[in-house]
C-alpha positions as CSV (number, residue, x, y, z in Angstrom):
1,X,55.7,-19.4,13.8
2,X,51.9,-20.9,13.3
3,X,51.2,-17.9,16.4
4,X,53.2,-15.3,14.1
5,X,50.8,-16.6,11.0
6,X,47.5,-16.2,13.2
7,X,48.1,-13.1,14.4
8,X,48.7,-12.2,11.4
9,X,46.1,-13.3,9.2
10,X,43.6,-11.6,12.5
11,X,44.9,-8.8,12.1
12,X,44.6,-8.3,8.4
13,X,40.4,-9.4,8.7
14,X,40.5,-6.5,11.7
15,X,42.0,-4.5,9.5
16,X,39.7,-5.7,6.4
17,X,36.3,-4.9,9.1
18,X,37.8,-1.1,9.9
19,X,38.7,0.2,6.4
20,X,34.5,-1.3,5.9
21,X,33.4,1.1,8.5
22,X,32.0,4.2,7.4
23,X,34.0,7.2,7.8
24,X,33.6,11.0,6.9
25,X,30.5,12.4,4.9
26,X,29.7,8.6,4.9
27,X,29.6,8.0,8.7
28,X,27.5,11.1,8.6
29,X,25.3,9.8,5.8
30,X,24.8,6.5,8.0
31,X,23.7,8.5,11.5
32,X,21.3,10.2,9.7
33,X,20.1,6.9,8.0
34,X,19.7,5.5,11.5
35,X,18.4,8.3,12.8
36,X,15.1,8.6,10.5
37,X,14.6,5.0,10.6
38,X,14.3,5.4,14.5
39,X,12.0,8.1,13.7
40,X,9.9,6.0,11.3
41,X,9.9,3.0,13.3
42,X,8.9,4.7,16.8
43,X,5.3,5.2,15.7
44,X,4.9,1.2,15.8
45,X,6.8,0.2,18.7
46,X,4.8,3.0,20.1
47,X,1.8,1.0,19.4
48,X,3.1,-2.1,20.0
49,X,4.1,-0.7,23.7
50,X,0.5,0.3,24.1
51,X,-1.4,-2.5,22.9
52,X,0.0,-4.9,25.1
53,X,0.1,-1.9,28.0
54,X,-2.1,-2.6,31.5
55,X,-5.0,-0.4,31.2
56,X,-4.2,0.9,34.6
57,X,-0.6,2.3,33.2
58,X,-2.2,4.4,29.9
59,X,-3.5,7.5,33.0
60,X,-1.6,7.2,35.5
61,X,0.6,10.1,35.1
62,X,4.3,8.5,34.5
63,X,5.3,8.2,31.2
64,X,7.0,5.3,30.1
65,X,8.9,3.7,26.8
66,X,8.4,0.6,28.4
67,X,5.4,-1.5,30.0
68,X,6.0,-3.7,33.2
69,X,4.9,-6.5,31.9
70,X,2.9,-7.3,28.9
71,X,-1.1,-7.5,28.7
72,X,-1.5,-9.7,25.4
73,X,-5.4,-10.7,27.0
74,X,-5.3,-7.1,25.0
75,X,-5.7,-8.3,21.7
76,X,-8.1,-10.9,22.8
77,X,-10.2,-8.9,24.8
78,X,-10.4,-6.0,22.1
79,X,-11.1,-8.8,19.3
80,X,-14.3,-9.8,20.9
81,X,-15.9,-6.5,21.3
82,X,-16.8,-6.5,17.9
83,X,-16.9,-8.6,14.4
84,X,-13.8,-7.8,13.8
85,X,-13.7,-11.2,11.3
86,X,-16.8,-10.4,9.2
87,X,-14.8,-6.7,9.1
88,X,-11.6,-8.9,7.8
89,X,-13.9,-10.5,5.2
90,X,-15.4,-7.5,4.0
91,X,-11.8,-5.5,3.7
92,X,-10.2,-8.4,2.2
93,X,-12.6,-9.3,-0.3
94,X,-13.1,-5.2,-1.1
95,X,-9.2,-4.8,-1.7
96,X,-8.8,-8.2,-3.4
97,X,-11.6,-7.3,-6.0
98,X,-10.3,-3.8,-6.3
99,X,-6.9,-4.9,-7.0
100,X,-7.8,-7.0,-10.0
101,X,-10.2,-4.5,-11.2
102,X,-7.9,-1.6,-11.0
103,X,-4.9,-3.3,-12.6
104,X,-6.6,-4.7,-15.4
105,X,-8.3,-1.1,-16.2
106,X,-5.3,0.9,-15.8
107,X,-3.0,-1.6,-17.7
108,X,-5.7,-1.7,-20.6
109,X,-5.5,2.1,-20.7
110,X,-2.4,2.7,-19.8
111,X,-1.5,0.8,-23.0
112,X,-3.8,2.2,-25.2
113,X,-2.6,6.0,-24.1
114,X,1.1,4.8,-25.0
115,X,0.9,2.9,-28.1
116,X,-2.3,4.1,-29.8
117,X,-2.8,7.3,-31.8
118,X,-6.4,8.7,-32.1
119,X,-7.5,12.4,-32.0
120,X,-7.1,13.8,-28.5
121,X,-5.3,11.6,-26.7
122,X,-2.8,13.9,-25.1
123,X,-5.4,16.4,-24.1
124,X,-7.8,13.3,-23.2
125,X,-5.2,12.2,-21.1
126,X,-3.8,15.6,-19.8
127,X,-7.6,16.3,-18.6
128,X,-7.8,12.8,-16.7
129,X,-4.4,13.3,-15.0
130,X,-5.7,16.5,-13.7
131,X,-8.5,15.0,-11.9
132,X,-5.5,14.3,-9.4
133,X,-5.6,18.0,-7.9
134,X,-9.6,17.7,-7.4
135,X,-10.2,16.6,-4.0
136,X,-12.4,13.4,-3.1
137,X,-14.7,15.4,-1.3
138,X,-15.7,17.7,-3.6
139,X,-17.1,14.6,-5.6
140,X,-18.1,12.6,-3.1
141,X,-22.2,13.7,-3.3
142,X,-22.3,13.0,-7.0
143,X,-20.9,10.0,-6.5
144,X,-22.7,9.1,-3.7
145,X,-25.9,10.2,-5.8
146,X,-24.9,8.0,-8.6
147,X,-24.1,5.1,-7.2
148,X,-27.6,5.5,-5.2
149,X,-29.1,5.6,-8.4
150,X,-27.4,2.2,-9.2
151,X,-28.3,0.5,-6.2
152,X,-24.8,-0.2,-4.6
153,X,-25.3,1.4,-1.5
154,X,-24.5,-0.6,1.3
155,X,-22.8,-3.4,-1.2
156,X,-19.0,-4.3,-1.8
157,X,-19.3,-3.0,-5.6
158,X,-20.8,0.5,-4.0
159,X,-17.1,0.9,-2.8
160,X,-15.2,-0.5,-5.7
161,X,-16.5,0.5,-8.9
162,X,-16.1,4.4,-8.1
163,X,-12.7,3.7,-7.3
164,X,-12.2,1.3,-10.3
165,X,-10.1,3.2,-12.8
166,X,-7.4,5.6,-11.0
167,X,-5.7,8.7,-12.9
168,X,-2.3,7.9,-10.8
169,X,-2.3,4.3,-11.8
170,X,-3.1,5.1,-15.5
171,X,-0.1,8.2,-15.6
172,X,2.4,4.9,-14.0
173,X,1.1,2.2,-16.8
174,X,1.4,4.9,-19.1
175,X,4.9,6.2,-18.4
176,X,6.0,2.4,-18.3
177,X,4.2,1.5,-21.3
178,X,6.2,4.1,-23.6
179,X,9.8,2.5,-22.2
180,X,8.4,-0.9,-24.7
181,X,9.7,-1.3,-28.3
182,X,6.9,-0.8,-30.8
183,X,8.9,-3.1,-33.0
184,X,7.7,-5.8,-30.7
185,X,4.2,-4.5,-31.4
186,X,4.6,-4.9,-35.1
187,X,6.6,-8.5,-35.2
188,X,3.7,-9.2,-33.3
189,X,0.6,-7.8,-35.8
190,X,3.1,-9.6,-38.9
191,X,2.4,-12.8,-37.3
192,X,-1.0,-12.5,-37.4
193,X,-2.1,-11.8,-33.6
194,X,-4.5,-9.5,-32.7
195,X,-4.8,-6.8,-30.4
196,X,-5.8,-7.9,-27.9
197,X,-3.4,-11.3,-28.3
198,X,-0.8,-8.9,-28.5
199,X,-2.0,-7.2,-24.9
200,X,-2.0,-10.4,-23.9
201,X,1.0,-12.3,-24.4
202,X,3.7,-9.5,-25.3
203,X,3.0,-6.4,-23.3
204,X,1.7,-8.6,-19.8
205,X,4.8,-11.0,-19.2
206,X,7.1,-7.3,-19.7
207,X,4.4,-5.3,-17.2
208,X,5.6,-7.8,-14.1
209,X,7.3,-4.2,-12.4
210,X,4.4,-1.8,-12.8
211,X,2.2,-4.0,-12.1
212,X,4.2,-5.3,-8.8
213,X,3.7,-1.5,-7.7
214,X,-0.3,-1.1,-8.9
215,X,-1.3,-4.5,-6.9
216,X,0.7,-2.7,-4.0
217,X,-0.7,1.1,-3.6
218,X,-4.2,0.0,-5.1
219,X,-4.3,-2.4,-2.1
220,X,-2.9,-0.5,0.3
221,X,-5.3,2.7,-0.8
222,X,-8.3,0.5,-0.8
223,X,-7.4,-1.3,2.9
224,X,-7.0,1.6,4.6
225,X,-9.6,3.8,2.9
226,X,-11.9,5.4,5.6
227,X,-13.9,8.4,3.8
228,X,-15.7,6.6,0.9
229,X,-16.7,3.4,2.9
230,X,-18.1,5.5,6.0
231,X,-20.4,6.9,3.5
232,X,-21.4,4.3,1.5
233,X,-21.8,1.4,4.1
234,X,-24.7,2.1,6.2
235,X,-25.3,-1.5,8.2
236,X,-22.3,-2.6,10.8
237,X,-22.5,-5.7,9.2
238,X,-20.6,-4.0,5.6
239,X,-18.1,-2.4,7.6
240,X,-14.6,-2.6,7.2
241,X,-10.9,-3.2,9.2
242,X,-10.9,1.1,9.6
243,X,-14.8,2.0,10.1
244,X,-14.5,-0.7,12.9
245,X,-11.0,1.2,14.3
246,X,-13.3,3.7,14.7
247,X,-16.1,2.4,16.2
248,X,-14.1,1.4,19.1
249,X,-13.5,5.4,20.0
250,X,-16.1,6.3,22.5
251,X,-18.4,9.1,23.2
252,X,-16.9,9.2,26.8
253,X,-14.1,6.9,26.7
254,X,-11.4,5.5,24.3
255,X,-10.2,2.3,24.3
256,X,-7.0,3.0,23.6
257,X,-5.0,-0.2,24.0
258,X,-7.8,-2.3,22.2
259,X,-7.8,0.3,19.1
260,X,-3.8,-0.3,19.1
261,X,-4.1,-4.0,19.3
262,X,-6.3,-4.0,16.4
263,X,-4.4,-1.0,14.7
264,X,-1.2,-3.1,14.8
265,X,-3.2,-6.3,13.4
266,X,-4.8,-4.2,10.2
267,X,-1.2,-4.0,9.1
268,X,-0.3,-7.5,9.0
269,X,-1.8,-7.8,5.3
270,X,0.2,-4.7,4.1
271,X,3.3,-6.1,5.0
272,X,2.2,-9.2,3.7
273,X,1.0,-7.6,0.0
274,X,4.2,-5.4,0.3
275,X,6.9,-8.5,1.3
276,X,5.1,-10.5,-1.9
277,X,5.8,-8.1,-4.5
278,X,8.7,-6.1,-3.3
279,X,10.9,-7.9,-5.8
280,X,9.6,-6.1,-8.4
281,X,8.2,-2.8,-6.5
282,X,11.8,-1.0,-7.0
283,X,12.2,-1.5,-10.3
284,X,8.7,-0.8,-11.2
285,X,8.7,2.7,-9.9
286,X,11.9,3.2,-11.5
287,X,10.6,2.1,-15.0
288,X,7.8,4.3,-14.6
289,X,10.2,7.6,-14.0
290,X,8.6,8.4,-10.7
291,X,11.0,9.8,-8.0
C-alpha cells in the first residue's frame, strides 16, 4: 500500500514538472530566448577564452573554443605593462563625479520642465532634446576650444563639465517627473515649504527609479567613453581604463591576450554599478515610458 501511495504521489510531481515544460509557440519562444542569450554571451567567454589563452595558441592556425590549459600569468603580466591603477583612479573618480553631477542637474531640470510653466518651455525643451541627433564630433572643436579657454585641459573637470547636463537624461527625469501628482506639490507649498524643500523632501524619496537608471547609463557612458578623453587628456598620467586599452595595440604587434585580460577587468565595475541598482532599473525605465 505505502509503495502504491509513493508511486503515486511521484508520479503526480512528474506529472506537475511536464505540464511546467514549455510546449508550442512557448517552447519556440524559449529556444529563441536561449538562443540570443548564447549570442550575447559568446562575445565574453570569447574574451575570457583569450585572456587566459597561451600566447603561442592566438597564431598558430587551429582555431579553437577552448584553451589547453589556462595562462592567468595573463592578467598579471598585462597589468604591469602599464599604470593600469592610477588609470582605475582616474576612471573611477571621473565617473563617480559625473554621476552625482549629472543626476543632480538633470533631476533639477527635469523637474523644473515638468512642473513649472514659464514662456517657452516646450520649445526650450523641444530644442535641447534635439541636440540628440547632432553628433559629438561635430562639437567637439568648440568644445575643445572652450574648455581650453577655461583651463581644463588635461584635468578631470576638462572631461566632466562638458558632459555635465545630458538631453537624454533630462527627456527620462522629465517624462517621470510628469507621472507625480501636483497635488502633492501644493499640500506641500500650504504647509509652508519652499521650493526647493519641496525638491527635496517630496519629489527625491519618489525619484529612487529614474534615478536608479541615470546613476546606471551616466556611469556606464562616462566609463567607457573613449572620444572626448583622448582629446582632452594629453599626459599618460590623466588617462583612463579605455585610452590605456588602447595604448596596449601596437604599431607592429597587438597584445591581444593582455588587451582581453584588461578588457574583461574594465567590466567588473559595470556589473557592479548595474547589480547595485537593478532593483529599481526596470521600473525606472518603465516609469519614464521608454521602450
Amino acid at each position: 500500500m505505502e509503495n502504491t501511495l509513493y508511486t503515486a504521489t511521484e508520479a503526480k510531481t512528474k506529472g506537475r514538472r511536464l505540464s511546467r515544460l514549455p510546449r508550442g509557440k512557448d517552447a519556440v519562444i524559449w529556444v529563441l530566448l536561449v538562443l540570443g542569450a548564447i549570442v550575447m554571451v559568446f562575445p565574453l567567454y570569447w574574451m575570457f577564452v583569450t585572456a587566459v589563452r597561451p600566447q603561442d595558441e592566438l597564431f598558430n592556425g587551429h582555431f579553437s573554443l577552448f584553451p589547453s590549459h589556462l595562462a592567468w600569468s595573463n592578467f598579471t603580466h598585462a597589468w604591469n605593462k602599464l599604470p593600469w591603477t592610477r588609470f582605475y583612479i582616474n576612471s573611477i573618480a571621473i565617473a563617480l563625479i559625473a554621476v552625482v553631477a549629472t543626476v543632480f542637474i538633470n533631476l533639477l531640470a527635469g523637474y523644473t520642465f515638468a512642473k513649472y510653466r514659464f514662456p517657452g518651455r516646450d520649445i526650450i525643451f523641444l530644442a535641447m532634446i534635439s541636440t540628440l541627433m547632432v553628433p559629438i564630433q561635430v562639437i567637439m572643436v568648440p568644445e575643445f576650444i572652450i574648455t581650453s579657454k577655461l583651463g581644463l585641459v588635461n584635468s578631470w573637470w576638462g572631461v566632466i563639465l562638458p558632459r555635465a547636463a545630458e538631453a537624454f537624461g533630462l527627456f527620462m527625469v522629465r517624462q517621470f517627473m510628469v507621472s507625480i501628482p501636483d497635488e502633492l506639490i501644493e499640500a506641500a507649498r500650504l504647509d509652508g515649504a519652499s521650493e526647493f524643500g519641496i525638491f527635496r523632501r517630496v519629489i527625491l524619496p519618489l525619484s529612487g527609479p529614474v534615478v536608479a537608471v541615470l546613476v546606471i547609463m551616466t556611469f556606464m557612458w562616462r566609463w567607457n567613453d573613449f572620444a572626448w578623453p583622448l582629446v582632452i587628456l594629453q599626459n599618460q598620467s590623466s588617462y583612463t581604463v579605455p585610452l590605456g586599452l588602447n595604448l596596449m595595440k601596437g604599431q607592429y604587434f597587438t597584445d591581444w591576450t593582455g588587451i582581453m585580460s584588461m578588457g574583461l577587468l574594465s567590466i567588473i565595475p559595470i556589473l557592479l554599478v548595474f547589480v547595485f541598482f537593478q532593483r529599481y532599473f526596470i521600473q525606472g525605465i518603465a516609469s519614464t515610458g521608454l521602450k
